[in-house]
KEBA-502847 format. One line per field, with one value per atom (N, C-alpha, C): residue number from 1; residue in three letters; atom name; x, y, z. Coordinates in Angstrom, 2 decimals, padded with zeros to 5 digits, m for minus. Example, Ala and Ser with C-alpha at 12.3 -4.5 7.8 and 13.67 -1.06 7.14 Angstrom:
# residues 2
tidren <- 1,1,1,2,2,2
mike <- ALA,ALA,ALA,SER,SER,SER
gutor <- N,CA,C,N,CA,C
x <- 013.19,012.30,013.20,012.85,013.67,012.90
y <- m005.69,m004.50,m003.30,m002.25,m001.06,000.03
z <- 007.80,007.80,007.80,007.08,007.14,007.87
This chain:
# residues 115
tidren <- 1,1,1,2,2,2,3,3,3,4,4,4,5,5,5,6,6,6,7,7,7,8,8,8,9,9,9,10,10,10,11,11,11,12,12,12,13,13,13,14,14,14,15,15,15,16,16,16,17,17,17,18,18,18,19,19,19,20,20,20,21,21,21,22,22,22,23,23,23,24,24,24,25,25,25,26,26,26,27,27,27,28,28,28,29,29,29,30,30,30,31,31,31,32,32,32,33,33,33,34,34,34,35,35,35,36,36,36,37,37,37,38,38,38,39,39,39,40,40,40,41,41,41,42,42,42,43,43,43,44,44,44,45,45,45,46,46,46,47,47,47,48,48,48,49,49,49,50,50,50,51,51,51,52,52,52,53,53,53,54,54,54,55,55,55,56,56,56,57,57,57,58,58,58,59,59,59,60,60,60,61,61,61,62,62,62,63,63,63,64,64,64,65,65,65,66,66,66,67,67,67,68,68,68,69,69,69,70,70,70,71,71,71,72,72,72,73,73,73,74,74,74,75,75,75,76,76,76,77,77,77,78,78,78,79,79,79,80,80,80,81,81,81,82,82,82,83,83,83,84,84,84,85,85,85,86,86,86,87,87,87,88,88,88,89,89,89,90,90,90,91,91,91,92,92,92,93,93,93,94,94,94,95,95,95,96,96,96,97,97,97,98,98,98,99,99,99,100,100,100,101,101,101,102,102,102,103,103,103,104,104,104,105,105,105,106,106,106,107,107,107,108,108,108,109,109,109,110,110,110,111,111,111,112,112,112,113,113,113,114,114,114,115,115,115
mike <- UNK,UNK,UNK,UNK,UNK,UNK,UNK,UNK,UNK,UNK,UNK,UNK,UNK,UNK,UNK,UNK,UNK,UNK,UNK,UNK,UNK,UNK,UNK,UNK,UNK,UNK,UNK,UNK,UNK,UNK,UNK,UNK,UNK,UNK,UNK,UNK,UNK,UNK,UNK,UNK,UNK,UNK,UNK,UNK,UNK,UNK,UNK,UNK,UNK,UNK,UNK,UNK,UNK,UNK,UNK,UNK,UNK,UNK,UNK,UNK,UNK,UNK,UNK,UNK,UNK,UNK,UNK,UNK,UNK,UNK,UNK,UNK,UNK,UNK,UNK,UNK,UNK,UNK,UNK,UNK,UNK,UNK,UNK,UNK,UNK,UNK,UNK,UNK,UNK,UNK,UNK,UNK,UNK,UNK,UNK,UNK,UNK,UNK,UNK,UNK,UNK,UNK,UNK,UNK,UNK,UNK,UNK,UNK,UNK,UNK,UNK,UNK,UNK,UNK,UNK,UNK,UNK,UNK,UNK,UNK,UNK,UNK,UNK,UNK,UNK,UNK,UNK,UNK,UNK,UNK,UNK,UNK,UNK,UNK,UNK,UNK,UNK,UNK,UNK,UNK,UNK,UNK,UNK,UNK,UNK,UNK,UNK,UNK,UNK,UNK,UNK,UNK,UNK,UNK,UNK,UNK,UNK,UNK,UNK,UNK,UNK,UNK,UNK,UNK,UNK,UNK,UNK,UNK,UNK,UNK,UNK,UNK,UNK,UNK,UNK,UNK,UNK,UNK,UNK,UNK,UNK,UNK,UNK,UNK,UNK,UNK,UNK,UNK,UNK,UNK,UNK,UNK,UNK,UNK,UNK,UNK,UNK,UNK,UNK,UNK,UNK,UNK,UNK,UNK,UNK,UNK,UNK,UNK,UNK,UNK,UNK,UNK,UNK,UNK,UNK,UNK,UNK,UNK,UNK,UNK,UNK,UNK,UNK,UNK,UNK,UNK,UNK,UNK,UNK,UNK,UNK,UNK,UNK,UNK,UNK,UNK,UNK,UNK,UNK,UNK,UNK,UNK,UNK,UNK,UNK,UNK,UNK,UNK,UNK,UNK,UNK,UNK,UNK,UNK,UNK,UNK,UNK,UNK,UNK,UNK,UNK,UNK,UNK,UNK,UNK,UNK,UNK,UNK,UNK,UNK,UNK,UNK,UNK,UNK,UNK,UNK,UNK,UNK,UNK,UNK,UNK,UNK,UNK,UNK,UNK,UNK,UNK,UNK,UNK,UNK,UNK,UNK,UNK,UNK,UNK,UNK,UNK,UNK,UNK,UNK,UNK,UNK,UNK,UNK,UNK,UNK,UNK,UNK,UNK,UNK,UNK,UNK,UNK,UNK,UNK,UNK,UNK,UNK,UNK,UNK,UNK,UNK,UNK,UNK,UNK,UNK,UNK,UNK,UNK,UNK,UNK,UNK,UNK,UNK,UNK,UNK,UNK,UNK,UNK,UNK,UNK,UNK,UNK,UNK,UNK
gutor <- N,CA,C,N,CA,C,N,CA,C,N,CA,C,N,CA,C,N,CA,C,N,CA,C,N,CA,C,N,CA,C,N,CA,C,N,CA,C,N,CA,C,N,CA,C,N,CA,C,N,CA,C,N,CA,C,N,CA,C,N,CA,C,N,CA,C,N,CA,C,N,CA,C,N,CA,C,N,CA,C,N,CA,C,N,CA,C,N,CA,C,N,CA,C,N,CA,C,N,CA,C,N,CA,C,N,CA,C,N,CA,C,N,CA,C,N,CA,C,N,CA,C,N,CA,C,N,CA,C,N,CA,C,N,CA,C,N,CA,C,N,CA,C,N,CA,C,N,CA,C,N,CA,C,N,CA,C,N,CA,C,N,CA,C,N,CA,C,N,CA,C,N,CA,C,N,CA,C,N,CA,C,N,CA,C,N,CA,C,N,CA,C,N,CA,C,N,CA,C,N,CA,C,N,CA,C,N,CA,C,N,CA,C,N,CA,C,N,CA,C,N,CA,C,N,CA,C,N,CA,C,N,CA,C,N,CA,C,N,CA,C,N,CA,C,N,CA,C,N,CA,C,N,CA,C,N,CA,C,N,CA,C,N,CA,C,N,CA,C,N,CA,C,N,CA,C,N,CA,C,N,CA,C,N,CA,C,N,CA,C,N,CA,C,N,CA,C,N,CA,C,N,CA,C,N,CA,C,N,CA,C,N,CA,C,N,CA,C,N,CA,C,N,CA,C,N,CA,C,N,CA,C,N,CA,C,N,CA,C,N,CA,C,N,CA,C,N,CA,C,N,CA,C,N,CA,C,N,CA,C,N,CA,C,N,CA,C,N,CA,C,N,CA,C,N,CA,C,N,CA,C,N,CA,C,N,CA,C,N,CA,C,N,CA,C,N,CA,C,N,CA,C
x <- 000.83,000.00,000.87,001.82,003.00,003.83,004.11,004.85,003.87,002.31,001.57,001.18,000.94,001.01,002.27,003.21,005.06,004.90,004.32,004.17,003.65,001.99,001.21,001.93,002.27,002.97,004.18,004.71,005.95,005.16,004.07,003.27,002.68,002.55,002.01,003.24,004.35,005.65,005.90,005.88,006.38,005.37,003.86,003.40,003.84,004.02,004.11,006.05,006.50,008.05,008.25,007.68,007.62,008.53,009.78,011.05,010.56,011.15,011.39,012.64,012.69,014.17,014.44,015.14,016.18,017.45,017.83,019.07,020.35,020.98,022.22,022.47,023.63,023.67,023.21,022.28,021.53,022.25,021.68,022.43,021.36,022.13,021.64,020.68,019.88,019.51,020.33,021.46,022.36,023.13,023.78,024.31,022.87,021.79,021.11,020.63,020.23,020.14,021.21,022.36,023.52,023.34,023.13,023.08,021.91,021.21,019.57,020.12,020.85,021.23,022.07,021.63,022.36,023.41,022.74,023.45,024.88,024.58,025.92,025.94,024.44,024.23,024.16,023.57,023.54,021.93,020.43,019.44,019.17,018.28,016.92,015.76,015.74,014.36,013.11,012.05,011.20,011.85,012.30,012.96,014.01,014.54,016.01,015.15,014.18,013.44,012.61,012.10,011.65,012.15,013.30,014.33,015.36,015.32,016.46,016.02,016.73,016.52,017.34,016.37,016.35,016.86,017.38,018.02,017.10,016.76,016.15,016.05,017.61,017.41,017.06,016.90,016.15,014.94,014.06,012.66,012.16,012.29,010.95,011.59,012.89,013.25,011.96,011.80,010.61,009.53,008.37,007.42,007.70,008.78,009.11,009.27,009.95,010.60,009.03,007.93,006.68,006.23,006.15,004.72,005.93,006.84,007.57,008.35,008.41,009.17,008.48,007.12,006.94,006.38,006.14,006.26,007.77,009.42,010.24,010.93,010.27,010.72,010.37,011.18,010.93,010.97,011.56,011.90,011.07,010.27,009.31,010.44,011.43,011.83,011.75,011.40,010.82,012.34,013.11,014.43,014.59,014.95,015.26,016.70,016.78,018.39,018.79,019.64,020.05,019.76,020.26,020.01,018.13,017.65,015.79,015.47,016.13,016.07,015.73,017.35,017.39,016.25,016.21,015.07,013.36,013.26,012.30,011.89,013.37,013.66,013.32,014.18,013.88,012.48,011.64,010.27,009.26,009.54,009.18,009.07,010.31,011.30,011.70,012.18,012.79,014.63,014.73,016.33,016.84,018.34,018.72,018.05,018.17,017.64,016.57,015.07,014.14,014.08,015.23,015.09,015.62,016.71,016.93,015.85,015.28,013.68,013.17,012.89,011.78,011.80,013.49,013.88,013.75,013.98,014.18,013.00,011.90,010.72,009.72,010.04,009.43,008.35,008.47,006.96,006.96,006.16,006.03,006.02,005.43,005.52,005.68,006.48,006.93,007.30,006.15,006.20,007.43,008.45,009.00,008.63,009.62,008.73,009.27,009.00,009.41,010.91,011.28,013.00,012.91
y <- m001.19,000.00,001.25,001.26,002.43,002.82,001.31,001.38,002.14,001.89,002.59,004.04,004.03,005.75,006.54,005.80,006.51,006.81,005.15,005.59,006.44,006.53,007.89,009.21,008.93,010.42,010.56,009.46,009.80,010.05,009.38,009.42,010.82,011.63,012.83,013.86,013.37,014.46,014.05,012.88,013.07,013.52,013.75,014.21,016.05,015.98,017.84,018.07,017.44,017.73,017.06,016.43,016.20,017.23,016.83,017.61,017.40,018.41,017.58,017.18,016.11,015.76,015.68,015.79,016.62,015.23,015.04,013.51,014.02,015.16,015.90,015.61,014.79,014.24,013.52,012.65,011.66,010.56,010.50,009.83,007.75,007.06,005.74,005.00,004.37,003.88,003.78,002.84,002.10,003.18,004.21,005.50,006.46,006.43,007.31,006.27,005.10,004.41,004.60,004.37,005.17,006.19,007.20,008.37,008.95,007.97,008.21,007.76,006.50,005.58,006.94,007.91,008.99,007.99,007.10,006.40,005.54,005.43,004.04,003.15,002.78,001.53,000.25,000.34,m000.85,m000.57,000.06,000.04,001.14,001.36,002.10,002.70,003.50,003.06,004.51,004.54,005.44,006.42,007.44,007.65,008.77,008.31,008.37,008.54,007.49,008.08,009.33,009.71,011.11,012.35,012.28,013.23,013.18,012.60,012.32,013.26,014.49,015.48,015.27,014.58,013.97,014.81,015.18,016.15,015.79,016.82,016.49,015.33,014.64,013.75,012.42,012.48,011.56,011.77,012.78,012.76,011.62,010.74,009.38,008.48,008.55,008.04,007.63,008.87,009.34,008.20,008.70,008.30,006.59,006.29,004.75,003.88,004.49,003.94,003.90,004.72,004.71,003.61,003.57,002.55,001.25,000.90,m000.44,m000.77,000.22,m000.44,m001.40,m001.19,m001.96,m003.94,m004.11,m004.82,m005.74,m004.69,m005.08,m005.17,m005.10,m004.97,m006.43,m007.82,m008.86,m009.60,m008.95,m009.53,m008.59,m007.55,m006.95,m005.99,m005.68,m004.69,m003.22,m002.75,m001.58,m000.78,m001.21,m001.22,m002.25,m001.63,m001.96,m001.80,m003.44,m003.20,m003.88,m003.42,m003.76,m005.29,m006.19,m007.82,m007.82,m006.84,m007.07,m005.91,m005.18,m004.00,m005.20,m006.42,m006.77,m008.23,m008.34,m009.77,m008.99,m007.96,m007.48,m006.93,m006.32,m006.14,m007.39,m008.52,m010.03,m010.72,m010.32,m010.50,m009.85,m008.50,m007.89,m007.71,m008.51,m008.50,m007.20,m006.59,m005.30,m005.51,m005.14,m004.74,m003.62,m003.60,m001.77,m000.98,m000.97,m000.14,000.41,m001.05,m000.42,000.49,000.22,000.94,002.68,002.64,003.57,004.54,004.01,005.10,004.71,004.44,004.23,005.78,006.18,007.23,008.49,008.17,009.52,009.67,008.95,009.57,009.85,010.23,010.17,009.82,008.38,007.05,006.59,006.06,004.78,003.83,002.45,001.60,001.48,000.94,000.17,m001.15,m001.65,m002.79,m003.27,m004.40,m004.30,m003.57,m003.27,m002.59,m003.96,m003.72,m004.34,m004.00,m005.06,m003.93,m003.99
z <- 000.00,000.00,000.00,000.66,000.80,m000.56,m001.17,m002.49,m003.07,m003.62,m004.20,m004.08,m002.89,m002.65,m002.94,m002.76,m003.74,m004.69,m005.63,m007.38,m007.23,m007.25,m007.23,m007.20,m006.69,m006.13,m007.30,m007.54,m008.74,m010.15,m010.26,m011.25,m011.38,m010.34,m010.68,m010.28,m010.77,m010.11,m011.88,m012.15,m014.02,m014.82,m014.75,m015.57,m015.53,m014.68,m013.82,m014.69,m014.83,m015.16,m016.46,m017.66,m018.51,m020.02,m020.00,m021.25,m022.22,m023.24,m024.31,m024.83,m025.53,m025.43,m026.61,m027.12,m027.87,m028.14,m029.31,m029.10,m029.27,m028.75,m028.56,m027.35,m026.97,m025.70,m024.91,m025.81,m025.30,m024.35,m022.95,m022.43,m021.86,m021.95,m021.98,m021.14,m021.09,m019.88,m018.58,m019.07,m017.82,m017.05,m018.23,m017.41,m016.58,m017.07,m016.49,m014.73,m015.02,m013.71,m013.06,m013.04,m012.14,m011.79,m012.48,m011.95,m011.38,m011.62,m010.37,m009.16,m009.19,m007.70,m007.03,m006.25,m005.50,m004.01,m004.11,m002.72,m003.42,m004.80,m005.39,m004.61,m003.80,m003.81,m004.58,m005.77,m007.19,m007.06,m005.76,m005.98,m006.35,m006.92,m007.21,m006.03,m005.58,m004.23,m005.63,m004.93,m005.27,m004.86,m003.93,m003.46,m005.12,m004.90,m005.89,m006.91,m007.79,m008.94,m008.93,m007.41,m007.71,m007.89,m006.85,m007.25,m007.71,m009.03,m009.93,m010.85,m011.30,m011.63,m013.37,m014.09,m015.07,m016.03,m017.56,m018.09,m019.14,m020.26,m021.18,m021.95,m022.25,m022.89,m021.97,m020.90,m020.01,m019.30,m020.22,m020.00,m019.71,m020.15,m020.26,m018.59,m018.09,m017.14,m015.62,m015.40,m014.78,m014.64,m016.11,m016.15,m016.21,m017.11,m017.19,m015.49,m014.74,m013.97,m012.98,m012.82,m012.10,m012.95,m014.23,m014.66,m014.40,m014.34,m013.88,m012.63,m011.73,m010.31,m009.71,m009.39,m008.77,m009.15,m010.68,m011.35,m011.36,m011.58,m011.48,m010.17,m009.16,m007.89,m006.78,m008.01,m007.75,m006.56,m005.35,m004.21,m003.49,m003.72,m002.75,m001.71,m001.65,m000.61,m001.15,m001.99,m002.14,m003.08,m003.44,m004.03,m005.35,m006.51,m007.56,m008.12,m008.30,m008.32,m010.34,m010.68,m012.08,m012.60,m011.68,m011.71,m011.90,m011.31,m011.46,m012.59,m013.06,m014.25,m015.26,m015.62,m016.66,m016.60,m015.49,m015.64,m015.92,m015.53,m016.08,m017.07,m018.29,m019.51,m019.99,m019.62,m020.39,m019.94,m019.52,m019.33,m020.14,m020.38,m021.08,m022.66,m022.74,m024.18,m024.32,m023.69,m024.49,m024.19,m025.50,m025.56,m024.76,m024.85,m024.72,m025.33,m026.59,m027.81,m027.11,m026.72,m026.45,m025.16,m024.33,m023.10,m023.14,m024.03,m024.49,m025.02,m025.88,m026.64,m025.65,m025.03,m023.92,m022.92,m022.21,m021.97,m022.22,m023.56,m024.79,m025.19,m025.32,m025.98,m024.89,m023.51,m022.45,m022.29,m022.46,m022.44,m021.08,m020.61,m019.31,m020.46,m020.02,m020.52,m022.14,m022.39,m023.96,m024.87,m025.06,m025.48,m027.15,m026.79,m027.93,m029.16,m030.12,m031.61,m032.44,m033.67,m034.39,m035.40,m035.84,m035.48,m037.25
């Protein structure tokens, strides 16, 4: 119930801060999850995704990381760590690629495309 009232709350902190992004300096999924993790722990908490003060070309970070933490947050401690990023990428089927546009086109959820 707590995790949910977080999303919520992240969910209406990314519609409210929504970039546009721009692919000059586009920076990656894997570098942008680092640089959300403010602790350089290896997790993720809600926490860190709300005030990860996202740069244009990581508009979609945001909204993505609300419509999937708690989906990818396979062990239930309220922390998302890279080992549950990529098992929930490979659940999903999405590549880098897709995680990448996923970022950049500031989407929540993104189902593979067709390549």
């Amino acid at each position: 119930m707590k995790i949910n009232m977080i999303l919520a709350i992240l969910l209406a902190l990314a519609a409210g801060s929504v970039l546009a992004a721009g692919s000059a300096g586009f920076t990656g999924w894997v570098e942008t999850i680092h640089n959300a993790d403010k602790n350089g722990d290896g997790m993720l908490t809600p926490t860190e995704v709300m005030y990860y003060d996202a740069s244009a070309h990581e508009a979609g970070f945001r909204p993505f990381m609300v419509d999937h933490f708690a989906a990818w947050d396979f062990d239930s401690d309220g922390m998302v760590s890279m080992d549950e990023i990529h098992r929930g990428m490979e659940q999903a089927k999405m590549t880098d690629k897709d995680m990448d546009r996923a970022f950049f086109e500031m989407t929540g959820f993104q189902p593979p495309r067709s390549r």
